[in-house]
Structure formats: C-alpha cells, structure tokens
C-alpha beads as a LAMMPS data file, in Angstrom:
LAMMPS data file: protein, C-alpha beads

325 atoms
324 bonds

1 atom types
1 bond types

-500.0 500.0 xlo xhi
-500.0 500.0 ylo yhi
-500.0 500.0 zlo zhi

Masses

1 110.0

Atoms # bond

1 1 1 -107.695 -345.997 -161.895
2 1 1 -108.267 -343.943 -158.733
3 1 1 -105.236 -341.000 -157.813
4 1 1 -102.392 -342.336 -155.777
5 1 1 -102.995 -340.529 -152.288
6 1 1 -100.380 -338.725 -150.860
7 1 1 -98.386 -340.296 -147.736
8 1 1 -99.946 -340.418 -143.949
9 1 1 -98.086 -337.321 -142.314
10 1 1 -96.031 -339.158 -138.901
11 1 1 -98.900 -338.335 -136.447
12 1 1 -95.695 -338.136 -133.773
13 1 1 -94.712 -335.503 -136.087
14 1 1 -97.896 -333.676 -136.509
15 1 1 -98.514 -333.530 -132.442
16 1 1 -94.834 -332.361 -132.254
17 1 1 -95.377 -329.627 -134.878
18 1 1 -99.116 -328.720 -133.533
19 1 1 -97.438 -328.075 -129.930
20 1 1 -95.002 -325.904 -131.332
21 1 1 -97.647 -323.775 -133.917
22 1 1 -99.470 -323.012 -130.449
23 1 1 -96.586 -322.037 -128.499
24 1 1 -95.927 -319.692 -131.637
25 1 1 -98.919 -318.058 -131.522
26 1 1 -98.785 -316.169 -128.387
27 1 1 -95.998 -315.088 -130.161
28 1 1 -96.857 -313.792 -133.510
29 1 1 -100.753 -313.644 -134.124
30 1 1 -100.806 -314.515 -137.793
31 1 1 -99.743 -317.925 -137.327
32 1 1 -102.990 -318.355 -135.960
33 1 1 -104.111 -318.948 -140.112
34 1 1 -101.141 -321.483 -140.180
35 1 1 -102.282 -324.384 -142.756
36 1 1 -99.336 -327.188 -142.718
37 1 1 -99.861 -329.618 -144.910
38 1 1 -96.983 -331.608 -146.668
39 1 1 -93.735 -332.793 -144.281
40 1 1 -90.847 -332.250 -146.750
41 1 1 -88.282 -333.403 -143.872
42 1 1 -88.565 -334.158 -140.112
43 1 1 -84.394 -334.226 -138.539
44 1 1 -85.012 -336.218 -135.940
45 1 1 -85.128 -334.244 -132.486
46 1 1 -83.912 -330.673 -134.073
47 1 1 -86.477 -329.467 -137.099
48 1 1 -89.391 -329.913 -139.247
49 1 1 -90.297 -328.424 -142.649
50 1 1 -93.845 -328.259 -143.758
51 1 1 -95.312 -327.059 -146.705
52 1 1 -98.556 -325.027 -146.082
53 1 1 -100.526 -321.792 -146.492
54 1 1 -100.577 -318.680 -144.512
55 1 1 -102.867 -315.747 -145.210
56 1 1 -103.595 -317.440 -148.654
57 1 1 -100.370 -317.744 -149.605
58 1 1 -97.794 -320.818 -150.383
59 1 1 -95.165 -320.762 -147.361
60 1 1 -93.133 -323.124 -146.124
61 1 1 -93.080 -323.909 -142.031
62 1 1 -89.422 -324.456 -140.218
63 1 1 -90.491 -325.532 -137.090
64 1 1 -87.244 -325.833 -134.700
65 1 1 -88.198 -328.212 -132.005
66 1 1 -84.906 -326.854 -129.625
67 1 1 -85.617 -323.109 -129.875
68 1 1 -83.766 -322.834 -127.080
69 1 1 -80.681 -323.638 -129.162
70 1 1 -81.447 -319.823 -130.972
71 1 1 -81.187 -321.495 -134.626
72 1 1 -84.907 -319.907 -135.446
73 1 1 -83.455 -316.634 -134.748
74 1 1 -80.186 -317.082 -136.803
75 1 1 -82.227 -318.420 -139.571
76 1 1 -84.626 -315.382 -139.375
77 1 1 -81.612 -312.817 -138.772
78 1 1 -79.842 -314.395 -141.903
79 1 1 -83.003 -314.653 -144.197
80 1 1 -83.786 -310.649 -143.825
81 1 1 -80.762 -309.574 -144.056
82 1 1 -80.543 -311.121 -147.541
83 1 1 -84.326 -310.528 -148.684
84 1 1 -82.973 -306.501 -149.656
85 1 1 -80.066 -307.198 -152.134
86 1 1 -82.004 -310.927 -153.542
87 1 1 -85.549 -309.949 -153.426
88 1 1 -85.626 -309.338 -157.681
89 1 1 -83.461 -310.778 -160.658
90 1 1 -82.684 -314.523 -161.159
91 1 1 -80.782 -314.967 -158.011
92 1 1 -82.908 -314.780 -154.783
93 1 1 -84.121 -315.838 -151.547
94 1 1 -87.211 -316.496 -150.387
95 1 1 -89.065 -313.924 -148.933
96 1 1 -89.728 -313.631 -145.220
97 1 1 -93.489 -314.014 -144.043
98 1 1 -93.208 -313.795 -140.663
99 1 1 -91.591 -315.516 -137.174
100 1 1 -92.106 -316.575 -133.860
101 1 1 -87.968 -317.251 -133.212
102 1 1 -89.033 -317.723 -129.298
103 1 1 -91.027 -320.488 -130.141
104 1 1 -88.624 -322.047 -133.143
105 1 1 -91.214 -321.013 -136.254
106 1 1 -90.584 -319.286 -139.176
107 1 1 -92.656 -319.018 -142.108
108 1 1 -91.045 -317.679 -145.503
109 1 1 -92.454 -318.142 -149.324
110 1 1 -92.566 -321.644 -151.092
111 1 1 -90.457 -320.987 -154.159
112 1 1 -91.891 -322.602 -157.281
113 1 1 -89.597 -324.604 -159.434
114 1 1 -87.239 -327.752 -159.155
115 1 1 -84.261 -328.387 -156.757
116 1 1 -81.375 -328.097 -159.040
117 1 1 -79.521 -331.134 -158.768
118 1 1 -83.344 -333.280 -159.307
119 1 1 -83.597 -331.057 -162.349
120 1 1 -80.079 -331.479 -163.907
121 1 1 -80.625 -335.455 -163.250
122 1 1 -83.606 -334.897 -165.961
123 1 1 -81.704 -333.052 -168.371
124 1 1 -79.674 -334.289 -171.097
125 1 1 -75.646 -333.740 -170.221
126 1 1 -75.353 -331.058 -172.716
127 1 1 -78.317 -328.809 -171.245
128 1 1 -76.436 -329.104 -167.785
129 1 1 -73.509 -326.987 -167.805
130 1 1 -75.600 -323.870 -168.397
131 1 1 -76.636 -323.728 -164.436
132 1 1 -73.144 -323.975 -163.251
133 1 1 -72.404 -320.050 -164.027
134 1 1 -75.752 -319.180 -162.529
135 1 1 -75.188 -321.565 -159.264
136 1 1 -71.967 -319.830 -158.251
137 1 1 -73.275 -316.686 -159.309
138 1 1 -75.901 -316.835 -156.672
139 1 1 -73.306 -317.744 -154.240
140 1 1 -71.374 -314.827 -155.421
141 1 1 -73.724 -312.500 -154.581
142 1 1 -75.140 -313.903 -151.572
143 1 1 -71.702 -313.371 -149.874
144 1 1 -70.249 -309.988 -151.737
145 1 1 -71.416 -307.519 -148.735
146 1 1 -70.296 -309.748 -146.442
147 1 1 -66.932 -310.477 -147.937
148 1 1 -63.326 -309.849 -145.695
149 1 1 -60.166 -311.938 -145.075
150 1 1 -58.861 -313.645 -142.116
151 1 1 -56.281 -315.096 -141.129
152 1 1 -56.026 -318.840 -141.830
153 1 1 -56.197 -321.903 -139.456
154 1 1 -55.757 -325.184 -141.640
155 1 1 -54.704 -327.185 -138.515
156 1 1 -58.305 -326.426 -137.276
157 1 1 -60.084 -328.236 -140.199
158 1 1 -57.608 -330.818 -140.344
159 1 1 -58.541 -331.925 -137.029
160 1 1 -62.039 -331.772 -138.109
161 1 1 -61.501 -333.742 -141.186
162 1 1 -59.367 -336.615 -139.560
163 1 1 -62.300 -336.887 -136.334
164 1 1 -65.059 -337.472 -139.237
165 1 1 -62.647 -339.936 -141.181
166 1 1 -62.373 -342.308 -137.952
167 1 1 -66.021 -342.686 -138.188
168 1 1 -65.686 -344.025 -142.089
169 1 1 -67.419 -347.869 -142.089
170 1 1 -66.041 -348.850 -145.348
171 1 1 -62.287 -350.248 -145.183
172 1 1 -61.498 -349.082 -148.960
173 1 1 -62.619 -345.198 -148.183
174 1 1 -61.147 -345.378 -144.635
175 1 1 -57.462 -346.296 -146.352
176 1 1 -58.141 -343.654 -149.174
177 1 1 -59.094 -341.007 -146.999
178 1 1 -56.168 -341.528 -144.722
179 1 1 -54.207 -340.832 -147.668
180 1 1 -56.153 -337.908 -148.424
181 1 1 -55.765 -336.154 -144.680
182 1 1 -51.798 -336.727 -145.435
183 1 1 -52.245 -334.706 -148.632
184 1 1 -54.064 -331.942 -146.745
185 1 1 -51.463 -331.498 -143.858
186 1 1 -48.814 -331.306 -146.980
187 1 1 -50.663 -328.477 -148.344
188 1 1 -51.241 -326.972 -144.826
189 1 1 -48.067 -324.612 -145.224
190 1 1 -49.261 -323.187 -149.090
191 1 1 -52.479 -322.642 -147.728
192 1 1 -51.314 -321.008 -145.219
193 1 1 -49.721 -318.519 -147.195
194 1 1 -51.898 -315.958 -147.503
195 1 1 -54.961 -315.056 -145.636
196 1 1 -58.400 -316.598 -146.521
197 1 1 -61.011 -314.906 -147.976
198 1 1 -64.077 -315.294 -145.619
199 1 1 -68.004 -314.669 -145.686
200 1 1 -71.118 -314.990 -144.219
201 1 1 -71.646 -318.021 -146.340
202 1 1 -74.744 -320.398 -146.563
203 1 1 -73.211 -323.124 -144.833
204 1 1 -74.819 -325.995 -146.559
205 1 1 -74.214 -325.039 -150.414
206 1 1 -75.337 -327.981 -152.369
207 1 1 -77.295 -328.154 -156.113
208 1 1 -80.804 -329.198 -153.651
209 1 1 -80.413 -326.400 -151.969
210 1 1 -81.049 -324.340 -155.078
211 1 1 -84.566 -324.131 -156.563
212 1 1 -84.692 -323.237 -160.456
213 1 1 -87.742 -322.137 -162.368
214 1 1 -86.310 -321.123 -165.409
215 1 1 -83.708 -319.049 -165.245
216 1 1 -84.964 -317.815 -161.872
217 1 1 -82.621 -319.581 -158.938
218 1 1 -83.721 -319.213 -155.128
219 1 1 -81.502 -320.594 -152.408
220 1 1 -83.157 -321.900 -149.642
221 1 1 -82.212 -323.647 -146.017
222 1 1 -80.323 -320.520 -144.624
223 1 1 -80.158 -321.851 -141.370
224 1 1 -76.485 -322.938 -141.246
225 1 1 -75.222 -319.351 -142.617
226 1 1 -72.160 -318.517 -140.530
227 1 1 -68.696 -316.475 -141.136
228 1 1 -66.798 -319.164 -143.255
229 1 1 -63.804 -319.549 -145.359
230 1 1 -65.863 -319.328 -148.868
231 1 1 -64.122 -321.864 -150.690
232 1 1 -65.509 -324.305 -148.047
233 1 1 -68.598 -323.700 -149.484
234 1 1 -67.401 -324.339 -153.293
235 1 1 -66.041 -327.100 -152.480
236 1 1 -69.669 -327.980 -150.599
237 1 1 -70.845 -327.656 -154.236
238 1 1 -68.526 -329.333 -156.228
239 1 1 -68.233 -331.954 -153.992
240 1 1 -71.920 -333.007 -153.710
241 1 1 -72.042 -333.667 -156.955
242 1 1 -68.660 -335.337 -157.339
243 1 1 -69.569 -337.829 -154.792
244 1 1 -72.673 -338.584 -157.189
245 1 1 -70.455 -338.925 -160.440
246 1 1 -73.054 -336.506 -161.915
247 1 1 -71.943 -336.179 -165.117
248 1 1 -71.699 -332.278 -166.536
249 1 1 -68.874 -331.195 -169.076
250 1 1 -67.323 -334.550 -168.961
251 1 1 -64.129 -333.286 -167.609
252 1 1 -63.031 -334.195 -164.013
253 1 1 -60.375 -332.422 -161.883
254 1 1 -59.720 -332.872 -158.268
255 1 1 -62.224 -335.802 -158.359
256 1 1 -65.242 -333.051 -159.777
257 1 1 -66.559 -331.576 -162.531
258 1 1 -63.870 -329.610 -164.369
259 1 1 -66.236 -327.342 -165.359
260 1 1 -67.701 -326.307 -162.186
261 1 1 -64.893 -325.220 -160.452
262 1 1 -63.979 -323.264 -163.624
263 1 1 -67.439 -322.011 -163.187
264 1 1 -66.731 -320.686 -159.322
265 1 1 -63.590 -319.572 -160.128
266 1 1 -64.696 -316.984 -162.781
267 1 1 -67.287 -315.551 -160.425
268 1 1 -64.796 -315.049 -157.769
269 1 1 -61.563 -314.564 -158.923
270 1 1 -60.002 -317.123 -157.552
271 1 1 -55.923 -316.171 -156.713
272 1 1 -53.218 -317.960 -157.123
273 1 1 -53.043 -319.723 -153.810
274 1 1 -56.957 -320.513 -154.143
275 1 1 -56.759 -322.277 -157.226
276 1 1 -53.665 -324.556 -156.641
277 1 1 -53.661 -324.833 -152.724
278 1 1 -56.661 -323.429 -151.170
279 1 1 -59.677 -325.023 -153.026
280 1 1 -58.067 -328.434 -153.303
281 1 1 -57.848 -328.279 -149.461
282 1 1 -61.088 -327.914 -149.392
283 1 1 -62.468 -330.519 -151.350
284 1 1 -60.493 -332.469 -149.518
285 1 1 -62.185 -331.627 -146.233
286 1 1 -65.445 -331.919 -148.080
287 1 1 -64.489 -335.624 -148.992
288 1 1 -63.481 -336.461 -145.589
289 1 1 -66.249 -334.596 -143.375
290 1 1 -69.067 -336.102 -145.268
291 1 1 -69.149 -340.067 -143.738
292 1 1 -70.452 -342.904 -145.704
293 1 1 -73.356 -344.968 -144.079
294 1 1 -73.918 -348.838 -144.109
295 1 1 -77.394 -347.963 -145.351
296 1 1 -76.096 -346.449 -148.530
297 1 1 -76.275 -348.685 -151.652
298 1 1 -72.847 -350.253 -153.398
299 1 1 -72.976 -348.240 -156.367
300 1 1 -72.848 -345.193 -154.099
301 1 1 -69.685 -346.464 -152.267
302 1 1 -68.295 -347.214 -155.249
303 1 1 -68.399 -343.901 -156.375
304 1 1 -67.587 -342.080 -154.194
305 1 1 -64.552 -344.455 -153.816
306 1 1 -63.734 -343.535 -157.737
307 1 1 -63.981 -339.627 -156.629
308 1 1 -61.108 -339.825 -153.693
309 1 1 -59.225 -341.936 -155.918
310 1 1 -59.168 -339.067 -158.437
311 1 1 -59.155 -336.687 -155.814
312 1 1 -56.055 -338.036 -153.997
313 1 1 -54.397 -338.221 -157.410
314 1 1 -54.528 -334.568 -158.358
315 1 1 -53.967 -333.453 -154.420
316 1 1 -50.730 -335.017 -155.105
317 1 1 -49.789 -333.195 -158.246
318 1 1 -50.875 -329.802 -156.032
319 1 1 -47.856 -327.240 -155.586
320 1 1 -47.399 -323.470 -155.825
321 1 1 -46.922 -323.546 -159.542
322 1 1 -49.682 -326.352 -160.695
323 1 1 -52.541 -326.069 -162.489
324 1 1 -54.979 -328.252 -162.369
325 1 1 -58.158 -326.603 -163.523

Bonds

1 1 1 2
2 1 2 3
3 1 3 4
4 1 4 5
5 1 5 6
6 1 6 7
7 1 7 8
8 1 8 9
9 1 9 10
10 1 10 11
11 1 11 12
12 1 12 13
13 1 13 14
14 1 14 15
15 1 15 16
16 1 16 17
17 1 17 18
18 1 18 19
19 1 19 20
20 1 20 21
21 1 21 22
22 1 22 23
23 1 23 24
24 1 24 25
25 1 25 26
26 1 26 27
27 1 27 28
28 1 28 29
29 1 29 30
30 1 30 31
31 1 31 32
32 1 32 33
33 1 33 34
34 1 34 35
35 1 35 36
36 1 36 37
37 1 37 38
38 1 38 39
39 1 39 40
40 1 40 41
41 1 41 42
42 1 42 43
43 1 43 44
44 1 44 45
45 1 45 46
46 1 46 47
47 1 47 48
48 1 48 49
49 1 49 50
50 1 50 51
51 1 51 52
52 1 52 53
53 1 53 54
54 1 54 55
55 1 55 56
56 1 56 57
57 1 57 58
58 1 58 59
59 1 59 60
60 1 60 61
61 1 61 62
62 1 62 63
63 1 63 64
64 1 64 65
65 1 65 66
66 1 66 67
67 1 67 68
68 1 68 69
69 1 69 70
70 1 70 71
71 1 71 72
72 1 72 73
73 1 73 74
74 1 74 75
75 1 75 76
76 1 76 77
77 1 77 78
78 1 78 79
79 1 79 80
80 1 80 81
81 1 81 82
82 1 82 83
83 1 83 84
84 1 84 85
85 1 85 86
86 1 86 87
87 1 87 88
88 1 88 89
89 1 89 90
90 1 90 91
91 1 91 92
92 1 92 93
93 1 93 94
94 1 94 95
95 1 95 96
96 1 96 97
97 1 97 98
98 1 98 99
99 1 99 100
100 1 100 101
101 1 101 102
102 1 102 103
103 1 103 104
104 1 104 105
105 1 105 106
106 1 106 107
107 1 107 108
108 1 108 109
109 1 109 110
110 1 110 111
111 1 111 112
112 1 112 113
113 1 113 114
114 1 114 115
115 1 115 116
116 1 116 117
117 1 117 118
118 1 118 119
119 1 119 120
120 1 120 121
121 1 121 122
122 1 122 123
123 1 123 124
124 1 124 125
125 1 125 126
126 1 126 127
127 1 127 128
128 1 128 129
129 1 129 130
130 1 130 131
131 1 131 132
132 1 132 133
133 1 133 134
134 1 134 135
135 1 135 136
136 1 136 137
137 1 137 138
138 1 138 139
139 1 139 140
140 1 140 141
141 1 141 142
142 1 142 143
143 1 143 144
144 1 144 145
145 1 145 146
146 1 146 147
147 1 147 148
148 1 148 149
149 1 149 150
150 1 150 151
151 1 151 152
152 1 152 153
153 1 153 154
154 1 154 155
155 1 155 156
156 1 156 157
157 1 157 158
158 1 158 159
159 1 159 160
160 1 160 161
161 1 161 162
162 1 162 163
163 1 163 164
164 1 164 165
165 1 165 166
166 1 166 167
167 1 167 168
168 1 168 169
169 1 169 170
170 1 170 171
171 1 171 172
172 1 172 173
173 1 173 174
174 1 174 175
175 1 175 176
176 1 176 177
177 1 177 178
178 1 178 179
179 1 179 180
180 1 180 181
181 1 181 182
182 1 182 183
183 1 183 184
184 1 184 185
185 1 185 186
186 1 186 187
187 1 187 188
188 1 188 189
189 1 189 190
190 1 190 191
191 1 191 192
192 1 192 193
193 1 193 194
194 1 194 195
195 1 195 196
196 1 196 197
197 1 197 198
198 1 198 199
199 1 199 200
200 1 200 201
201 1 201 202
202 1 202 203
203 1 203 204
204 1 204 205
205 1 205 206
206 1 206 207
207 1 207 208
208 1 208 209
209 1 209 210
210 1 210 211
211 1 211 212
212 1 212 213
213 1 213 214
214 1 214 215
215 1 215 216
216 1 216 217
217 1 217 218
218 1 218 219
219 1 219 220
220 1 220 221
221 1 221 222
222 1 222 223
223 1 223 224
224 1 224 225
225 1 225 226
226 1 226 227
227 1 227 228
228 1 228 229
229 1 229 230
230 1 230 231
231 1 231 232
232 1 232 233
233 1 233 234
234 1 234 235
235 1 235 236
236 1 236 237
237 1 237 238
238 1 238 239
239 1 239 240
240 1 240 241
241 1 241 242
242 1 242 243
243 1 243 244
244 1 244 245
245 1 245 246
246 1 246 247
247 1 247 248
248 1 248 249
249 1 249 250
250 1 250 251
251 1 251 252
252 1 252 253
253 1 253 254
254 1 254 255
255 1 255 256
256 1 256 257
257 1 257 258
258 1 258 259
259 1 259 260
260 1 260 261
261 1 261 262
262 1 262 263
263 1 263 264
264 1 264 265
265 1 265 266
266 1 266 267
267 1 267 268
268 1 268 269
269 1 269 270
270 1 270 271
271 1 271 272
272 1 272 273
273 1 273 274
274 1 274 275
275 1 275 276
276 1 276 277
277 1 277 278
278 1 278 279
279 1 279 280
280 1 280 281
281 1 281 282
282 1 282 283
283 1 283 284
284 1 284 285
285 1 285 286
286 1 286 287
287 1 287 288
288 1 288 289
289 1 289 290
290 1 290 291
291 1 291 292
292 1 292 293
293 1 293 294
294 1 294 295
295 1 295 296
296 1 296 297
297 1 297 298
298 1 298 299
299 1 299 300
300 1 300 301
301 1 301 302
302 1 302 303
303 1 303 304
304 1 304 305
305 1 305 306
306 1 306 307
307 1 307 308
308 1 308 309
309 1 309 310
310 1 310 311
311 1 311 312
312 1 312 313
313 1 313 314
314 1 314 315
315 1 315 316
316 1 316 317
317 1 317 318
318 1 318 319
319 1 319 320
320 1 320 321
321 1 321 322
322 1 322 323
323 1 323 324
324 1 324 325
C-alpha cells in the first residue's frame, strides 16, 4: 500500500504567503533561502504559520498578513526578550532566527516534541499529573522579571465577560453563565481587596501551547504577550482543560483539575485573596469569554455545561475564609 500523501497546501494561502516572503525580503536578506512547506494554521485574514527550513535549519514561518497592525514586531520584541533567561534547561522558548516585522515575518526554531495537551490525551491518567508542576513552572519563570502589582479593575473584566456571554448560542450555557457573571460581580469587592499581581504574561496559556520532548517544555505562540493580571493566565490553563473534562488527578475544584491549580499555586505563592477570591474570578472570566460554537459537537457542550455547573457551585461557596483547593 502506497504512503498517504500529505494535504494540498490552500493555493489562496500559498499566493498570500509567497507575496508576503517577497515583501520580506527587501527586508531581511536571509529569507531569501525561505523553504515553507507544511501550513500548521491559516486565521483567516490576520496570520499564517508554516513549517519550513531556513539556512538548513527546521523553523517555523509566522507570516502576519496586517503588518500594519505591528503584531510581527510585538511578537519579535517579546520572543528576544525571553530567548536570554529560557534559552537552556527544561523550560524554554524557541529561539529567534531572524525577522522582517515591516513586512509581518518572523522565523524562529521548530521545537521538536508533542503539544502537551495531544500528549497527555495519549498517556495513561496516572503518567499525567507529572507535567502539571513543570507547566506552571514554565509560566513561572516566563513572567518572574517581569513581575509588579497594580491596582485592580474587576468591573473592567466583568464587562468583558458579560459582552462575550450575550454571544453564547446554547440556551443551557447562556442561563448558567448568567449565573456565573452574578457570582463574579459578588466577588468583585474581595477581589478588590488587594492589588493584583501583574506580568508580562503569554496571553494565550493553554497545554497546546506547550511543546514537551521529554522533560524539555518550550512555549510557543508569543504573540499575544501583554502586561496582564497573571492569574488570568492560570486560569487560561486550567480552564482549557476543564472545558475538555481532561481527566488528571481525578479531583475537581472550581469546575478543574484539583490538582492543577494546586500545581500553580505552589509555583507562585498564591495569597490569601488569590486563592479564595482572585483565581476563582478568573476562571470565571475564562468560562464566560471563551463562546461555544454551533459547529462544536454535543459531547463538547455537554461538557463544558458539566464544568460551569461545578464551577458556579464552588463560586458560590467562595468567601474570605474558604478554601476550596
């Protein structure tokens, strides 16, 4: 039996991303040995990621098709700034090739391995738990030099949080998460309590956004990196995989993995105020902002509907003196 070939590349797609390579060019020569090969993900109107090889080497292409928008120069900005303090050990980035932010490109090194939450779907539940101290370790030290407090602003991501719930299809979720933003303007006065600790945070922390070869983890799509309350991006984390009923330790709190947030909480300390008011705020907002699609298959509704419903639960046992994980 002959090898399965791999997929026709969108030729729409390929002329889009062969425009861009030659406006890049003028701007940084060595993209004149650009290879792409592979499209990993084409967003519709904003970005491209090939695979490829440059100079003989593995990289992957992020081809912004607006780079008038300035995201191929955050994306550059944030991935060098990192490369000095995660360019050795088990927790890194990828490292910086080269750029051509004017026209939207920038190359950086294909890490080897397995996005973490397709690799702990192929594991046996006991093997998983192990990569939750390493996940929020990289997270940990991704943000450390960055690290600062501010003061907080809960009625801003309310308002977030209730704009994105509007746009819920499903009737069940909508009357759930309704419940949910009620929860989250109760807690808005413990929250507010003390200031929030804040970093230049990945933005889009999620297990796929992790690559593990071993022990080795590499976090990748930096683009979204901003100043950001950092339990916004734990509860990113948790949350993903909540929504997914991926099973870890077996124990659920707040609607996630028990576990996980224990896992977080160790590598950052958590206070007081972060474990019983601040974090479940979060995952809150993390429930809300993420909308369900009419494209999305039943069991996935239903599960998620079984995470707010455990979620709302323990919001409602949240105070100044519970503990819930």
């Amino acid at each position: 039996m002959s090898a399965k070939l791999p997929p026709m590349p969108d030729l729409d797609v390929m002329m889009r991303l062969n425009a861009r390579l030659t406006a890049a060019r003028s701007e940084e020569p060595r993209l004149e040995q650009a290879q792409p090969t592979d499209l990993i993900r084409d967003v519709t109107g904003k970005r491209a990621i090939f695979r490829g090889q440059l100079e003989g080497r593995r990289v992957i292409f992020r081809v912004h098709l607006k780079p008038e928008t300035g995201a191929a120069q955050r994306e550059w900005d944030e991935l060098n700034r990192l490369w000095p303090y995660m360019a050795t050990g088990d927790l890194r980035v990828p490292e910086p090739i080269c750029a051509a932010p004017g026209a939207g490109v920038t190359v950086q090194q294909d890490a080897a391995g397995t996005p973490l939450l397709q690799l702990l779907y192929s594991l046996d539940v006991g093997q998983r738990v192990a990569y939750l101290a390493p996940a929020a370790a990289w997270l940990r030290t991704s943000t450390a030099m960055t690290e600062g407090w501010r003061l907080p602003r809960a009625d801003a991501w309310i308002k977030r949080a209730a704009r994105a719930s509007a746009q819920q299809p499903f009737a069940q979720l909508r009357a759930l998460e309704l419940r949910i933003l009620a929860q989250m303007e109760r807690l808005a006065p413990l929250v507010a309590s003390e200031p929030w600790r804040v970093a230049v945070c990945h933005g889009d922390y999620h297990p796929n956004n992790l690559i593990a070869d071993g022990a080795l983890l590499t976090g990748i799509d930096l683009g979204g990196s901003q100043r950001l309350p950092l339990m916004k991006d734990i509860a990113r984390f948790a949350m993903h995989m909540g929504r997914r009923r991926l099973r870890l330790s077996g124990n659920t709190a707040l609607g996630v993995d028990r576990a996980c947030l224990e896992a977080f909480a160790g590598a950052f300390a958590f206070t007081k105020v972060e474990r019983t008011a601040t974090l479940p705020f979060f995952l809150a907002f993390e429930a809300l902002i993420r909308v369900e699609n009419t494209g999305l298959p039943r069991a996935r509704i239903m599960r998620a509907e079984k995470t707010y419903g455990q979620l709302l639960q323990s919001l409602e046992q949240c105070c100044a003196d519970a503990t819930l994980f």
